[in-house]
TORVEXPA-686336 format. One record per residue (C-alpha): residue number from 1; x, y, z. Coordinates in Angstrom, 3 decimals, padded with zeros to 6 digits. Example, Ala and Ser with C-alpha at 12.3 -4.5 7.8 and 13.67 -1.06 7.14 Angstrom:
2
<r zami="1" xx="012.300" yy="-004.500" zz="007.800"/>
<r zami="2" xx="013.670" yy="-001.060" zz="007.140"/>
This chain:
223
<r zami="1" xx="000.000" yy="000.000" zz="000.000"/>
<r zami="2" xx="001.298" yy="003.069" zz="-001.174"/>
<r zami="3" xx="000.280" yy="006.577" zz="001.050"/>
<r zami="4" xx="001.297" yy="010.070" zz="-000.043"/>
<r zami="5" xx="001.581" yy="012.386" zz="002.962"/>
<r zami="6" xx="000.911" yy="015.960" zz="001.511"/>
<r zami="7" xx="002.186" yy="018.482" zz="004.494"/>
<r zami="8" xx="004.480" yy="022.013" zz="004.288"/>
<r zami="9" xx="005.566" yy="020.884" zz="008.019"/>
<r zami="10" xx="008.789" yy="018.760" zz="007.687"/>
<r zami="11" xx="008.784" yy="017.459" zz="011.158"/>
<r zami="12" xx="004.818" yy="016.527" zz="010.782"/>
<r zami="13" xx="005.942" yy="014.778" zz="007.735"/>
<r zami="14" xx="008.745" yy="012.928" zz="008.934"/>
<r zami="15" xx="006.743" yy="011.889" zz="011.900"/>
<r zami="16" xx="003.671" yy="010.608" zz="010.226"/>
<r zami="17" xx="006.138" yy="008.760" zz="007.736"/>
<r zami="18" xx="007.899" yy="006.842" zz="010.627"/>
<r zami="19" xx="004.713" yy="005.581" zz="011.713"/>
<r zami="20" xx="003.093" yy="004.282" zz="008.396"/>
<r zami="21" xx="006.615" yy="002.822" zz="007.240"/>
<r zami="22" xx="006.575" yy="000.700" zz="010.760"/>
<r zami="23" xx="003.325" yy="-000.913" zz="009.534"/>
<r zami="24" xx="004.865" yy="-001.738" zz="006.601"/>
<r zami="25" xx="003.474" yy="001.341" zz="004.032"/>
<r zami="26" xx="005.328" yy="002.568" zz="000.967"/>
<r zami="27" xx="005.410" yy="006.834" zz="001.927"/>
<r zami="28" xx="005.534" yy="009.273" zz="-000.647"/>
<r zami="29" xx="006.016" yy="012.933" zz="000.634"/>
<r zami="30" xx="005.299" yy="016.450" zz="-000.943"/>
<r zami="31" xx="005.470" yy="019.923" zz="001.249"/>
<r zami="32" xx="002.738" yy="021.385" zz="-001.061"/>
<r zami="33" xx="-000.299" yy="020.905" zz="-003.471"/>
<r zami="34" xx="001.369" yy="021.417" zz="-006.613"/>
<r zami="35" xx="003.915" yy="018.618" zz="-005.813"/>
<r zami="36" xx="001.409" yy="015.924" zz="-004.557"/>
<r zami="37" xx="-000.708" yy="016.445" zz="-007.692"/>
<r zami="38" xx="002.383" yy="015.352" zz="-009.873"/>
<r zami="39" xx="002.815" yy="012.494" zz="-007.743"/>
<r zami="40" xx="-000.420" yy="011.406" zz="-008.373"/>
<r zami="41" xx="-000.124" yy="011.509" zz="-011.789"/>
<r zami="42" xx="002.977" yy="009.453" zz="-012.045"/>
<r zami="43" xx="002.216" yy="007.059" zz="-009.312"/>
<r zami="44" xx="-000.362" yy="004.382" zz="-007.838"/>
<r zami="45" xx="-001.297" yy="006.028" zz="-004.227"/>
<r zami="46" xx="-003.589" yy="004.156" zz="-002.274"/>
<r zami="47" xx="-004.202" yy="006.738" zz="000.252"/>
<r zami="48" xx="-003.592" yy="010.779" zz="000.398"/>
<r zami="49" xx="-003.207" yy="012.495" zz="003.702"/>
<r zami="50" xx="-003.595" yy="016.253" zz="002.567"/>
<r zami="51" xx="-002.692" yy="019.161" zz="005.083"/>
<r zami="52" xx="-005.147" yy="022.032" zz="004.566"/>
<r zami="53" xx="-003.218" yy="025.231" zz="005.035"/>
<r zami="54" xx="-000.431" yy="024.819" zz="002.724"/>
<r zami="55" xx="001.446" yy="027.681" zz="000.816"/>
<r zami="56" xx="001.253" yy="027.736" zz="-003.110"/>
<r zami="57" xx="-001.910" yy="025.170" zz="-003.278"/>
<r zami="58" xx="-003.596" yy="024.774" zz="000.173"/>
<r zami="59" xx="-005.837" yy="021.550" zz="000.878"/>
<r zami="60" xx="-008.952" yy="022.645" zz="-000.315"/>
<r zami="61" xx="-007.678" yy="023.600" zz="-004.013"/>
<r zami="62" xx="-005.340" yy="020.344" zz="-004.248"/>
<r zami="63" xx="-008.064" yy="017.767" zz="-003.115"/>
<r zami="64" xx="-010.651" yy="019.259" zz="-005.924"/>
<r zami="65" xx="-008.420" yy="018.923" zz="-008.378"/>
<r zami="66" xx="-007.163" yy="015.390" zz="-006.661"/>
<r zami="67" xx="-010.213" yy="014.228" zz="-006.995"/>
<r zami="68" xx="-010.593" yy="015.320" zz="-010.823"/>
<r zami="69" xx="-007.594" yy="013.187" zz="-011.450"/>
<r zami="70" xx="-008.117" yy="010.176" zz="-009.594"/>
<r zami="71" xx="-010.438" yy="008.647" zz="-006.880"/>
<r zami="72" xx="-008.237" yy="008.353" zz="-004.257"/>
<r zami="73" xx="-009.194" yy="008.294" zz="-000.369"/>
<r zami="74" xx="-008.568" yy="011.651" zz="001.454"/>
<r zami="75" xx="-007.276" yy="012.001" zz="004.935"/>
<r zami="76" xx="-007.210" yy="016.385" zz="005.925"/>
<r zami="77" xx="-005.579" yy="017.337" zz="008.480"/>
<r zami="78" xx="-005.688" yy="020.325" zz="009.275"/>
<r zami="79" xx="-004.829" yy="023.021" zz="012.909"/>
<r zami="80" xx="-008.495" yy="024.059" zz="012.545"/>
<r zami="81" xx="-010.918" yy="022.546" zz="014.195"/>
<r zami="82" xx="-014.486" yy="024.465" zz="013.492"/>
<r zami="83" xx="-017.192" yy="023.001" zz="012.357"/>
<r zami="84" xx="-017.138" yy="024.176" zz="008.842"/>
<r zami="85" xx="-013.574" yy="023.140" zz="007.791"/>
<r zami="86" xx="-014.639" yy="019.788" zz="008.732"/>
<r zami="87" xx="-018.216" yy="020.071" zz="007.128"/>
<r zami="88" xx="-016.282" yy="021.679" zz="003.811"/>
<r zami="89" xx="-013.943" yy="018.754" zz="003.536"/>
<r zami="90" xx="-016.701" yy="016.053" zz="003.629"/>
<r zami="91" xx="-018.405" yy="018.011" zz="001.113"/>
<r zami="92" xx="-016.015" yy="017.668" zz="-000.995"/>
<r zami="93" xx="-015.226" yy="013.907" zz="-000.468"/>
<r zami="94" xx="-012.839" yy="013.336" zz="002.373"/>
<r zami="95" xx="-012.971" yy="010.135" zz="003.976"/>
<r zami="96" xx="-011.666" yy="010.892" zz="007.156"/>
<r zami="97" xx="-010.342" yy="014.425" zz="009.238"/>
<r zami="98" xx="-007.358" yy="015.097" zz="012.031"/>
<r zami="99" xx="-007.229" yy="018.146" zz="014.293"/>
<r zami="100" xx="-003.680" yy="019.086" zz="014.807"/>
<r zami="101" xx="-002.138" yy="018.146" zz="017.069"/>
<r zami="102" xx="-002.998" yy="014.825" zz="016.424"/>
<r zami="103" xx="-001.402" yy="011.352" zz="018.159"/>
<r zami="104" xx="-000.007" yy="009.363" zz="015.563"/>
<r zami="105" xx="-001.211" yy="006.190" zz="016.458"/>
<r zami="106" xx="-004.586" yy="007.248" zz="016.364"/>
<r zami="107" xx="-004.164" yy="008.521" zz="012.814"/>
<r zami="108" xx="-002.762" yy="005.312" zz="012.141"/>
<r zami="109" xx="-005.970" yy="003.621" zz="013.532"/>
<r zami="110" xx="-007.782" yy="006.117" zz="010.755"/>
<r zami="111" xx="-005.268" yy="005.572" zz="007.551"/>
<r zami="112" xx="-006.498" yy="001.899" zz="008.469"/>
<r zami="113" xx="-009.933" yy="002.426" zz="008.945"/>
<r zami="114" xx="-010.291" yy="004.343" zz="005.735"/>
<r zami="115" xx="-008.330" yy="001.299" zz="003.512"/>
<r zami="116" xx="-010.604" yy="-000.650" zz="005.213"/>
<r zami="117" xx="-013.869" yy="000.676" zz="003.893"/>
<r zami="118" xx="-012.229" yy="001.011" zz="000.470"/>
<r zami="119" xx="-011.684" yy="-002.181" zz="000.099"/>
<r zami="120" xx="-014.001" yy="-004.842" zz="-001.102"/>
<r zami="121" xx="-015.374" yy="-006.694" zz="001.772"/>
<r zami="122" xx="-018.389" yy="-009.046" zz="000.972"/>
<r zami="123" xx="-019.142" yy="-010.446" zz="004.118"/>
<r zami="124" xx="-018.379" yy="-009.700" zz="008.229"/>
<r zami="125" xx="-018.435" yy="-012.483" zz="010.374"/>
<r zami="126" xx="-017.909" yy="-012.544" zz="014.599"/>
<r zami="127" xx="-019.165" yy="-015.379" zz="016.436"/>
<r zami="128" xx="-022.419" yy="-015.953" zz="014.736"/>
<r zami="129" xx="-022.949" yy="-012.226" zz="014.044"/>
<r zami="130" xx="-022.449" yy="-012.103" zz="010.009"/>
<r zami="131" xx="-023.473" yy="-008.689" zz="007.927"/>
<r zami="132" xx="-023.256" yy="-008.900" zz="004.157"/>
<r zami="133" xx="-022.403" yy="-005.922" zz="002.785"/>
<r zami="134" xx="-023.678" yy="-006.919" zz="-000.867"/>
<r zami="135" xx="-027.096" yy="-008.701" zz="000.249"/>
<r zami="136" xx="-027.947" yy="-005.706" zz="002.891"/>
<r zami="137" xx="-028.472" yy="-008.707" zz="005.743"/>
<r zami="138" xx="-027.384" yy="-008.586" zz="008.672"/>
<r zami="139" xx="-027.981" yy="-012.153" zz="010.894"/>
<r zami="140" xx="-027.243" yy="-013.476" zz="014.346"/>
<r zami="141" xx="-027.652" yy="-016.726" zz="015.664"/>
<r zami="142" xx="-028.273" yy="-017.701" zz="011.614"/>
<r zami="143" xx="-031.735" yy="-015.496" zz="011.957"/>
<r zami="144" xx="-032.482" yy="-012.550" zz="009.432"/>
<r zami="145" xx="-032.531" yy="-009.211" zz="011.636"/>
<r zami="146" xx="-034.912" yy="-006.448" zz="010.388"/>
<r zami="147" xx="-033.194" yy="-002.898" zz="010.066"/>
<r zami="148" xx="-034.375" yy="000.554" zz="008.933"/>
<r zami="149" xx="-031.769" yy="001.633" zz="006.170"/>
<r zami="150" xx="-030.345" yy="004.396" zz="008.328"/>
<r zami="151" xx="-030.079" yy="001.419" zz="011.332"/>
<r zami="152" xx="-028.120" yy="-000.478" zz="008.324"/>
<r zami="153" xx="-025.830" yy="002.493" zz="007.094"/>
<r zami="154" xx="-024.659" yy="003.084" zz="010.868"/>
<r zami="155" xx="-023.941" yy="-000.050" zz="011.237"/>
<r zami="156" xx="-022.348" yy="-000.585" zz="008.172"/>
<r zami="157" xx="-020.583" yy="002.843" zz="009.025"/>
<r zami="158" xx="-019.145" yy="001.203" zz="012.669"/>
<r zami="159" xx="-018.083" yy="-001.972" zz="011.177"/>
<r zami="160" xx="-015.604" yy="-000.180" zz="008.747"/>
<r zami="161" xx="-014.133" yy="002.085" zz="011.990"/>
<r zami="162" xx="-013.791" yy="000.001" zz="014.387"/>
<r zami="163" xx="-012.111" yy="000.867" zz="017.563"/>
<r zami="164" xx="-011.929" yy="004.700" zz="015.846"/>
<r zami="165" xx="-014.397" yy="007.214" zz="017.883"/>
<r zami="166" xx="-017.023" yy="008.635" zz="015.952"/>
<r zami="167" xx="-018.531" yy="011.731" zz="017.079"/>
<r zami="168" xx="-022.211" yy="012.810" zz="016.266"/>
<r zami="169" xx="-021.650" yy="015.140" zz="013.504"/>
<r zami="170" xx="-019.217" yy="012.923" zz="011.779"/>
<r zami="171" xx="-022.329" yy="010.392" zz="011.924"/>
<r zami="172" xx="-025.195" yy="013.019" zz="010.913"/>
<r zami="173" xx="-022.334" yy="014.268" zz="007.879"/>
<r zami="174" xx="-021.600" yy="010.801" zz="006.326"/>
<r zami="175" xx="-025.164" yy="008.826" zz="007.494"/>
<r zami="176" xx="-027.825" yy="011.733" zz="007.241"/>
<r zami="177" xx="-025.596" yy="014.165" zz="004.559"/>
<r zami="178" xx="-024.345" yy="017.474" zz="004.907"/>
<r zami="179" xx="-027.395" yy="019.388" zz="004.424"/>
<r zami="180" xx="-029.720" yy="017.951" zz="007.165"/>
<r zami="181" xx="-030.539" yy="019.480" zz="010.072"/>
<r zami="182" xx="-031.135" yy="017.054" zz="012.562"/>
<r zami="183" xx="-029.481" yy="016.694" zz="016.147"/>
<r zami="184" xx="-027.487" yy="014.709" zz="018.749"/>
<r zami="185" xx="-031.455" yy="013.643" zz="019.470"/>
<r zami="186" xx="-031.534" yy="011.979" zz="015.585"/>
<r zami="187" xx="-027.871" yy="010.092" zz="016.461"/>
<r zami="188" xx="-028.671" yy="008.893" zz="019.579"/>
<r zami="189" xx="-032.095" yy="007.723" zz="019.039"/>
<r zami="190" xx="-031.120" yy="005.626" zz="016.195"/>
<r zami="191" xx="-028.307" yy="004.207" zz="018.071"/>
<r zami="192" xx="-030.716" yy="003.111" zz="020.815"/>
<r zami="193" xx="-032.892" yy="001.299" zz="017.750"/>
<r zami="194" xx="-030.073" yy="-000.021" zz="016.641"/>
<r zami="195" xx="-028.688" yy="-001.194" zz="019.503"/>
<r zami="196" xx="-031.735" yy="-002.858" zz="020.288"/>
<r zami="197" xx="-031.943" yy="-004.566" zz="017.293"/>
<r zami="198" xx="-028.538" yy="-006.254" zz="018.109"/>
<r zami="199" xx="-029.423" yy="-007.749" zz="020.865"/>
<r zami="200" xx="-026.472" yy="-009.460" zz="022.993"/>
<r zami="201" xx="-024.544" yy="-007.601" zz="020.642"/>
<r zami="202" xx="-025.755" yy="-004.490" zz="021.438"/>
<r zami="203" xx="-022.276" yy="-003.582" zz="024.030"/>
<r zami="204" xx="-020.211" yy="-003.755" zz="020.852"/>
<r zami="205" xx="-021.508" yy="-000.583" zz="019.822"/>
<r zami="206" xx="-019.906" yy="001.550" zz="022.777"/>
<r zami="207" xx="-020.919" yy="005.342" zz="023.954"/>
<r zami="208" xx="-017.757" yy="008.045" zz="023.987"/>
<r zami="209" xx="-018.889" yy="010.762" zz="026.672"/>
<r zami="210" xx="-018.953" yy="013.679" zz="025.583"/>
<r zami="211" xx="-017.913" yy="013.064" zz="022.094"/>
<r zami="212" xx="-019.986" yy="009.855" zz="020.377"/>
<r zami="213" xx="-019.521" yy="006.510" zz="019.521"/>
<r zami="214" xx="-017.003" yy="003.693" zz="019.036"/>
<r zami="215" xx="-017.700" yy="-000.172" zz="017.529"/>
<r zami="216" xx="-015.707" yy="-002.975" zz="019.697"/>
<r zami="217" xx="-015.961" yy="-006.003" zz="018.843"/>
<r zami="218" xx="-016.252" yy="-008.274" zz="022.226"/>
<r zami="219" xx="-015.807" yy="-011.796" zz="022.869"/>
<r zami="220" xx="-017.888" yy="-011.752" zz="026.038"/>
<r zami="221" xx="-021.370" yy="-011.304" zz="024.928"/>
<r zami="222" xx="-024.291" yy="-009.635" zz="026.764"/>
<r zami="223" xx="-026.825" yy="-011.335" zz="028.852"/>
């Protein structure tokens, strides 16, 4: 797997390249826009993490025209945090976003999480809890369970993150879309359906206070 790390911060660079190579990634580097598009042209990336403020081409800019080029998966980071930045990335197809300062291992976690969910995967199977992602089934104990299609795409959503905390308006932006204007109410009520609906799975979905959700898968299930 090949990532290119897109950032005008050497050390950042350097640090998030240390990391990926010890899990065994191919790193390509570029300190601005203009660079990483060339890279892209002339080589097979896999995954992009893009900085957002950037001199020459900032993150915004380079990711549009990224995206013109090839579909590749989009990590931003970025030093701002607000609501919008994050809003205006998924908008215009990031997979993931990082707050600077960041801990490398959980951006890690992410670059995995988002390779994961690009990836083919047919079937997910745990003890005999099995979703398949082309039917749109989910089963336990070899019965069909019934779920609304937003009850689906959350799960579906969780599977592909696991162990990665999800907070409610990263759920409402890539379940409910960037124009809706629900609330934490919409999240958490659906989580409680869904969680429901899993029965003595229902502990693998796991609540983050003050922040959202996170999907752990547990050996030990629920009475």
């Amino acid at each position: 797997m090949t990532v290119l790390v897109v950032d005008d911060e050497e050390l950042i660079r350097n640090v998030i390249r240390e990391y990926l190579e010890s899990e065994d990634y191919f790193v390509l580097e570029s300190q601005d826009g203009i660079g990483a598009l060339e890279l892209i042209k002339e080589n097979s990336i896999d995954l992009v993490i893009l900085d957002i403020m950037m001199p020459k081409k900032d993150g915004y800019t380079t990711l549009k025209e990224l995206k013109q080029i090839k579909n590749i998966p989009v990590i931003m980071l970025s030093a701002r945090g607000e609501e919008y930045d994050k809003l205006h990335g998924f908008d215009l197809g990031i997979d993931d976003y990082v707050t600077k300062p960041f801990s490398p291992k959980e951006l890690m976690a992410r670059v995995k999480a988002v390779l994961k969910r690009n990836k083919e995967i047919d079937i997910f199977r745990h003890l005999d809890f099995e979703l398949d992602l082309k039917a749109h089934i989910l089963k336990i104990d070899n019965e069909e369970v019934k779920l609304t299609p937003k009850e689906y795409e959350l799960l579906v959503y969780f599977v592909q993150n696991e162990h990665i905390a999800l907070s409610r308006e990263q759920l409402l932006s890539k379940i409910w879309g960037y124009d809706f204007y629900g609330d934490d109410r919409t999240i958490d009520t659906h989580i409680k359906m869904l969680r429901n609906n899993l029965g003595k799975y229902r502990d693998w979905i796991v609540t983050v206070r003050g922040m959202g959700y996170r999907f752990e898968i547990k050996d030990e299930i629920a009475a």
